[in-house]
C-alpha positions in Angstrom: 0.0 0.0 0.0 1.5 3.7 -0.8 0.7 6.5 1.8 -1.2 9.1 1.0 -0.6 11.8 -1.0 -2.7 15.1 0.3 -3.3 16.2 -3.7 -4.5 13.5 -4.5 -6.1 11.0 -2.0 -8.2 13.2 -0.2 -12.2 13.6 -1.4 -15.3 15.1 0.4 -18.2 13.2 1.0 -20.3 14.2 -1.4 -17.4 13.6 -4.3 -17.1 10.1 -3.4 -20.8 9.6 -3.2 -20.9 10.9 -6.7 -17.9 9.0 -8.2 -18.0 5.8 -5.8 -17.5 3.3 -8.3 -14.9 4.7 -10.0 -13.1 5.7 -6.9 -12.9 2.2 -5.6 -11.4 1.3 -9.0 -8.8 3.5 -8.6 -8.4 2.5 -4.5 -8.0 -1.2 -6.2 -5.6 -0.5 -8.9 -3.2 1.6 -7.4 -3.4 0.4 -4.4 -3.8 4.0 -2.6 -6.2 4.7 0.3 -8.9 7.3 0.0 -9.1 9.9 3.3 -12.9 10.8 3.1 -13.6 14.2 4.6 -17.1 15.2 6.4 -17.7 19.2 6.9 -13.7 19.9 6.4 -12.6 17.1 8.4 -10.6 13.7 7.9 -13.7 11.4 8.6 -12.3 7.5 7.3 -10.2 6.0 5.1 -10.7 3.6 2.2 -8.4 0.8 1.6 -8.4 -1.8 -1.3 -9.4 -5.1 1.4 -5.4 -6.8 0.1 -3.7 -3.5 0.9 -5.6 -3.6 5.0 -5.1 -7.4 5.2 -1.2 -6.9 4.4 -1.3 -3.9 6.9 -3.0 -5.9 9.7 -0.7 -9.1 9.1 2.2 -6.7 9.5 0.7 -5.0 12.6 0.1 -8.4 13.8 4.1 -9.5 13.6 5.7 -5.9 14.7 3.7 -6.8 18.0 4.9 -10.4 17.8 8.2 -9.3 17.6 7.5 -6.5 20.6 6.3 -9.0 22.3 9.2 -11.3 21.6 12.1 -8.4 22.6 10.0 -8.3 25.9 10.5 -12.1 27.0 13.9 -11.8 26.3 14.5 -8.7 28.5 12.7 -10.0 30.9 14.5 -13.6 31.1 11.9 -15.4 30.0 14.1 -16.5 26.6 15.5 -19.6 25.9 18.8 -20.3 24.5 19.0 -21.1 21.0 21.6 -24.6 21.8 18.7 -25.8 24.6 15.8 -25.4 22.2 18.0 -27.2 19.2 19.4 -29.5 22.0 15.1 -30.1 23.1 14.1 -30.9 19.1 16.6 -33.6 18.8 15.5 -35.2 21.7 11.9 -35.1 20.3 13.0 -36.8 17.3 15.3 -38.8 18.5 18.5 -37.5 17.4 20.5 -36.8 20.2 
């Protein structure tokens, strides 16, 4: 997904209402959210549904990966030799 571009990807209501079809077209092919305004004012944002899904799964690992850099600050980590060292014994390797 691109970021927005204040020229270009920002339509009152009542444009969009008038041009929906062809503005979710355009959300779709060039992969650009829509900021829709109400009386002046940033009131949502349209995103093509591949674009948000992308955006959530990313969202979704960055905390993940927070999360992650948490447990290891706080200790709760385990060494990279015990878990290989754990899997062989699981399989039968060791």
């Amino acid at each position: 997904m691109k970021r927005v571009q204040l020229d270009k990807d920002i339509q009152p209501l009542s444009e969009f209402r008038a041009n929906v079809a062809s503005m979710i077209e355009k959300i779709k092919t060039e992969h650009r959210p829509l900021v829709i305004t109400q009386h002046g004012k940033s009131s949502a944002v349209l995103l093509d549904v591949g674009d948000y899904e992308q955006m959530i799964d990313t969202i979704e690992l960055l905390q993940e990966i927070n999360q992650a850099r948490q447990e290891i600050e706080d200790g709760k980590g385990t060494e990279h030799e015990d878990v290989i060292g754990s899997l062989k014994e699981r399989l039968g390797k060791a």
